[in-house]
C-alpha atoms as one frame of an Amber mdcrd trajectory, in Angstrom:
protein
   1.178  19.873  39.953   3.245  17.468  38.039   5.464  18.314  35.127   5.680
  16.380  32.180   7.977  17.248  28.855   7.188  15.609  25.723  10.247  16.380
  23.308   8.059  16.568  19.802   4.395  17.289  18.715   1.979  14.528  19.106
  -1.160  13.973  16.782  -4.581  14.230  18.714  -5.312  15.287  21.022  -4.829
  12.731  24.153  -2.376  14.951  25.669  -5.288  16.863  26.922  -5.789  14.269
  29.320  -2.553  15.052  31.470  -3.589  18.457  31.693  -6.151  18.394  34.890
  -2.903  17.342  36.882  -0.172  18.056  34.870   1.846  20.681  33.666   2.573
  20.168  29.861   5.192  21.415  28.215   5.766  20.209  23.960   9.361  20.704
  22.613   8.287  23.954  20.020  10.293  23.069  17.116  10.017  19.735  14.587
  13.230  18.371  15.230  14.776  16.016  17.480  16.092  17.490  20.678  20.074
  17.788  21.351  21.186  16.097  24.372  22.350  19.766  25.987  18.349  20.562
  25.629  17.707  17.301  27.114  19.679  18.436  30.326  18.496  21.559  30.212
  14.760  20.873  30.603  15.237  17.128  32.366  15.803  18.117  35.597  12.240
  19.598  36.318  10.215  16.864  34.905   8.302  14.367  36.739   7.553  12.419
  33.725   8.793  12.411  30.045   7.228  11.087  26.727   9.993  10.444  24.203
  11.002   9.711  20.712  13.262   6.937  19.663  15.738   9.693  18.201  15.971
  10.786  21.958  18.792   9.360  23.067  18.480   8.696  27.062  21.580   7.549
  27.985  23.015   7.625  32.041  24.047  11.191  32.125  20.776  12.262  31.112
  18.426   9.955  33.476  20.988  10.798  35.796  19.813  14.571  35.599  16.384
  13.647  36.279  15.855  13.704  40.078  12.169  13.779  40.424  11.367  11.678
  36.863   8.994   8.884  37.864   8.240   7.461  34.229  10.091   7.913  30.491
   7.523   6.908  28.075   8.625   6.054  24.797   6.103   6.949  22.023   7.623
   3.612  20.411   7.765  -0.021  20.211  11.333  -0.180  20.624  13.475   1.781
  24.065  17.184   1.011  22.441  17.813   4.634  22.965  17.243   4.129  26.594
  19.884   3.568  29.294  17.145   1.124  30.917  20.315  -0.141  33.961  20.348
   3.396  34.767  16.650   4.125  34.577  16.149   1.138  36.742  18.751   1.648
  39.473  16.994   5.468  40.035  13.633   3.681  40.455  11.813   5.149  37.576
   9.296   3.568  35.194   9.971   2.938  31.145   7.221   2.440  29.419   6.509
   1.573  25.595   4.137   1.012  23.068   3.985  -2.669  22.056   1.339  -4.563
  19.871  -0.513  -1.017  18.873   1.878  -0.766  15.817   1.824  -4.462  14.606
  -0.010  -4.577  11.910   0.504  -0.987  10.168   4.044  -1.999  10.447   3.547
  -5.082   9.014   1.395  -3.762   5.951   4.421  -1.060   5.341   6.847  -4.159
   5.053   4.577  -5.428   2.415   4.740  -2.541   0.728   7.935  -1.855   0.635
   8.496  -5.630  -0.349   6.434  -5.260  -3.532   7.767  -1.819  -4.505  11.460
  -2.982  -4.503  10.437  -6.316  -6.335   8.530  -4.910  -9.006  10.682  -1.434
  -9.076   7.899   0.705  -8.292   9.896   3.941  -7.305  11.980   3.713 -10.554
   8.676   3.070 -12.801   6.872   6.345 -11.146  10.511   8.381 -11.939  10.504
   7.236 -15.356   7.036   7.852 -15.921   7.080  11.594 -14.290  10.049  12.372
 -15.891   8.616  11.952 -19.722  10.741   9.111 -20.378   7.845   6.660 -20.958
   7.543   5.497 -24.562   5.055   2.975 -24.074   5.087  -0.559 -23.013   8.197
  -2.937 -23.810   8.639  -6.461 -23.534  11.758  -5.695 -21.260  10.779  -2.461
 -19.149  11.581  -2.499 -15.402  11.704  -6.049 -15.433  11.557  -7.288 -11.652
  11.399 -10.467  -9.483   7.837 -11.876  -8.879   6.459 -12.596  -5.482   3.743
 -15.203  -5.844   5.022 -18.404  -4.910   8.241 -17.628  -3.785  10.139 -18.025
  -0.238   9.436 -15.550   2.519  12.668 -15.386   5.001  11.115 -13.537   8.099
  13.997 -12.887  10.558  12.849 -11.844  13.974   9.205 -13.518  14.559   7.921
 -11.678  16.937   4.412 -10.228  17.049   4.948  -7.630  13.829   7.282 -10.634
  11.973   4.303 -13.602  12.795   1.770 -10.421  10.785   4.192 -10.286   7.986
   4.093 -14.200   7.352   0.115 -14.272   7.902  -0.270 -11.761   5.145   2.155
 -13.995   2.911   0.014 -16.610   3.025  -2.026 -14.869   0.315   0.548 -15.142
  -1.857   0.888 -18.927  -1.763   4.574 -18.274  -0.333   7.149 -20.789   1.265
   7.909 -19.271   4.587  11.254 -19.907   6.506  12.167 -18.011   9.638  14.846
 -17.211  11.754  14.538 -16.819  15.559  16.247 -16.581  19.426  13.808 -19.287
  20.216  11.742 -21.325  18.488   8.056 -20.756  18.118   5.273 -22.951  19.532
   4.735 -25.987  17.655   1.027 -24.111  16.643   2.208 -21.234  15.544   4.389
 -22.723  12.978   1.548 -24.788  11.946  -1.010 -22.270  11.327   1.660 -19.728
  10.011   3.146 -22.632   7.273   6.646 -21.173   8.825   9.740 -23.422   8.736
  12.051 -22.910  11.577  15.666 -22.431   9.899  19.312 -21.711  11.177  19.969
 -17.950   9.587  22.899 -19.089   7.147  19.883 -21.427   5.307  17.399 -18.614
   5.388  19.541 -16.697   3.655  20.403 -19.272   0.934  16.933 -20.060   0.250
  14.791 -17.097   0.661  13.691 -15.126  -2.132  12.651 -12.114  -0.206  14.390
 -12.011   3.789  12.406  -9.057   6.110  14.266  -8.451   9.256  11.783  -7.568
  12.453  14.006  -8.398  14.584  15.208  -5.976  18.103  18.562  -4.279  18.071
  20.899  -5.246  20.738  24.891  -6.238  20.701  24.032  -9.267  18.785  22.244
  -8.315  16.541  24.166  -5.078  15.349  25.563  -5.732  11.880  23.463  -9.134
  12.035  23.099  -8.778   8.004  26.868  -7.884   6.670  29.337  -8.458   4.060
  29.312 -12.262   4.626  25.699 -12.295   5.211  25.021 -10.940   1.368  27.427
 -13.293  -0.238  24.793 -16.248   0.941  22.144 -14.615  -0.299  20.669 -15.007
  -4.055  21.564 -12.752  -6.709  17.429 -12.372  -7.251  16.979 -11.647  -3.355
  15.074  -8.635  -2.139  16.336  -7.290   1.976  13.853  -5.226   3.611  13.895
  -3.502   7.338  11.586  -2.367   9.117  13.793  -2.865  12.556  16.121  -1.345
  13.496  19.034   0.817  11.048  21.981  -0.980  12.412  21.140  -4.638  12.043
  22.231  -3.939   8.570  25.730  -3.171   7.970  24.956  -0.193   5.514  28.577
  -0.161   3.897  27.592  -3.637   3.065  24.202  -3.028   1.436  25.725  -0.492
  -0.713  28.302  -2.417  -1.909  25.841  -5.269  -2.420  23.558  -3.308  -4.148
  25.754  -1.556  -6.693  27.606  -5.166  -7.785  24.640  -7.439  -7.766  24.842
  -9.558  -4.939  21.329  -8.607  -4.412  18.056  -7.475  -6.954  16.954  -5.074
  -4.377  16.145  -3.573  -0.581  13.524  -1.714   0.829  14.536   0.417   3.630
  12.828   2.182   6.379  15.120   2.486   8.823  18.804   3.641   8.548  22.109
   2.701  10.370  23.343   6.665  11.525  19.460   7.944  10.869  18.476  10.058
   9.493  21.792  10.346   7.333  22.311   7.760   4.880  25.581   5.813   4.157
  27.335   7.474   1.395  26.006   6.163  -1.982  23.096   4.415  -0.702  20.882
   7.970  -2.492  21.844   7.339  -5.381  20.426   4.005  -6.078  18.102   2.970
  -8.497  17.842  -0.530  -6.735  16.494   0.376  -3.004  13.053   1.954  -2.026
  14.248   4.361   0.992  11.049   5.558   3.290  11.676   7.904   6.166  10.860
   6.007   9.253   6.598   5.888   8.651   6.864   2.354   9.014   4.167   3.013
  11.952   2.561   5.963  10.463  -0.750   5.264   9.819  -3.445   8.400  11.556
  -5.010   5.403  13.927  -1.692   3.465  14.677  -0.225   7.035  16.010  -3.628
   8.261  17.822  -3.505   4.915  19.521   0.116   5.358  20.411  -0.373   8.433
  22.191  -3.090   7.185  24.364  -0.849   4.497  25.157   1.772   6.456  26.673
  -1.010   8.932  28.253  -2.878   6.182  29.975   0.500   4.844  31.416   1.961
   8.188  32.384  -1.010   8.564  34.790  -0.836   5.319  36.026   2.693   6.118
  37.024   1.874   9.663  38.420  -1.326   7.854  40.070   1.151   5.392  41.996
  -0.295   2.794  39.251   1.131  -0.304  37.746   1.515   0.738  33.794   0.366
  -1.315  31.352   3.465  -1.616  29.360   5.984  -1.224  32.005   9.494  -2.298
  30.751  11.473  -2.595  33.876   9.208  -4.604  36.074  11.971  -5.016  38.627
  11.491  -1.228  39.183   7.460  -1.676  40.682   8.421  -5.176  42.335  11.316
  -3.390  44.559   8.568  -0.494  44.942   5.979  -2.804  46.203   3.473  -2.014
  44.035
């Protein structure tokens, strides 16, 4: 019988599923797992479904003899060593498109919270400090009409502009490659070099994926283009944003606002960035609506047997690994 780990609680109950030919065995606690429990329960595992807080790095994979498939209950696999997973011939597997548009509604939200100071109106008003309406109360930057600076235009970045449209917005974006002459036209997006997005836009939403080049993509120089009015939100990745930065932009003004959802040493927060009036901080629920996450864990269950049934996944990351296979 197979083994498979999964290193936290899943909702649903799709799991089941494994269960007529696999062994299942759910990491007890609500935490993230240390790497010393990683190695300690790796090397029996045939298959393992992961967080992104797992960090999978060589020594790890490297413990795993008999894994045939990681599956990462995410969109992103940054915390995966995929060279090493590769060169031992197993499978990575993710959970793309599922998550689009719950991510892309949680941008919005946090977009309009941080522009119209949401989280500092519902402290004021729970803490009995609200005397009635004022002419200058929580004043905060409007959205309708403004400019939209999407960086990253993938699939959850291309939702984020489509909902903009209801808001009559300008829409600028920022890409590796330039999007299909359609797509631009039925999105009203305006391909741009990043330095002009970030002069122009009133409101700049990063989707894009972390790798070397795009660590610290938004910095110190970054938020001295930007508008004094501007609002950042992420719903990436934590370290495309230079957090010692944001804080420091944040207390003197460079910037109205951010709206964060992912952190650059999560889940700790760079010193000062708590005690902000200025920022709407969300832990990581970007993807957390009850069908996004059911739907994510029969993703990773219906790939998981493909693997264990000598398969091709559906949402195999390292293709190279089932071309050298033969599959």
């Amino acid at each position: 019988m197979y083994r498979v780990f999964v290193t936290r609680r899943l909702p649903g109950q799709a799991l089941e599923r494994l269960k007529d030919i696999c062994q299942v065995t759910v990491f007890p606690e609500d935490r993230n797992m240390t790497k010393q429990e990683l190695l300690a329960v790796i090397p029996e595992q045939d298959a393992i479904i992961t967080m992104l807080a797992n960090p999978l790095d060589a020594e790890v994979i490297g413990a795993g003899q008999r894994l045939k498939v990681i599956a990462n209950y995410a969109v992103g696999f940054n915390n995966i060593d995929l060279a090493a997973a590769t060169a031992q011939g197993i499978a990575v597997v993710n959970t793309p498109d599922v998550l689009t548009d719950a991510t892309a509604d949680f941008a919005w939200a946090l977009l309009l919270a941080a522009a119209r100071r949401l989280v500092e109106g519902d402290a004021l008003v729970r803490a009995g400090r609200f005397q009635g309406w004022a002419p200058e109360l929580l004043l905060g930057v409007e959205v309708h009409g403004k400019t939209l600076g999407i960086i990253g235009a993938g699939r959850i970045g291309q939702a984020v502009a489509r909902r903009a449209l209801g808001f009559g917005m300008r829409l600028m974006y920022y890409n590796r490659t330039r999007l299909p002459e359609k797509v631009e036209r039925d999105l009203n997006l305006e391909y741009a070099d990043l330095k002009t997005l970030l002069q122009e836009a009133d409101f700049i939403s990063l989707h894009c994926p972390l790798t070397p080049q795009t660590r610290h993509l938004i910095g110190t120089e970054e938020f001295k283009l930007m508008k004094p009015t501007a609002v950042l939100i992420n719903t990436a990745r934590g370290p495309v944003v230079d957090e010692a930065a944001l804080v420091q932009a944040l207390q003197t003004g460079q910037i109205f606002a951010a709206g964060l959802d992912v952190f650059e040493d999560e889940p700790a927060l760079h010193p000062g960035l708590g005690g902000l009036s200025n920022v709407v901080l969300a832990p990581h629920i970007g993807s957390a609506g009850m069908e996004t996450r059911l739907r994510m864990v029969d993703l990773v269950v219906d790939d998981v047997l493909a693997v264990l049934g000598g398969r091709r996944p559906r949402n195999l990351v390292n293709p190279e690994v089932w071309q050298r296979e033969g599959s």
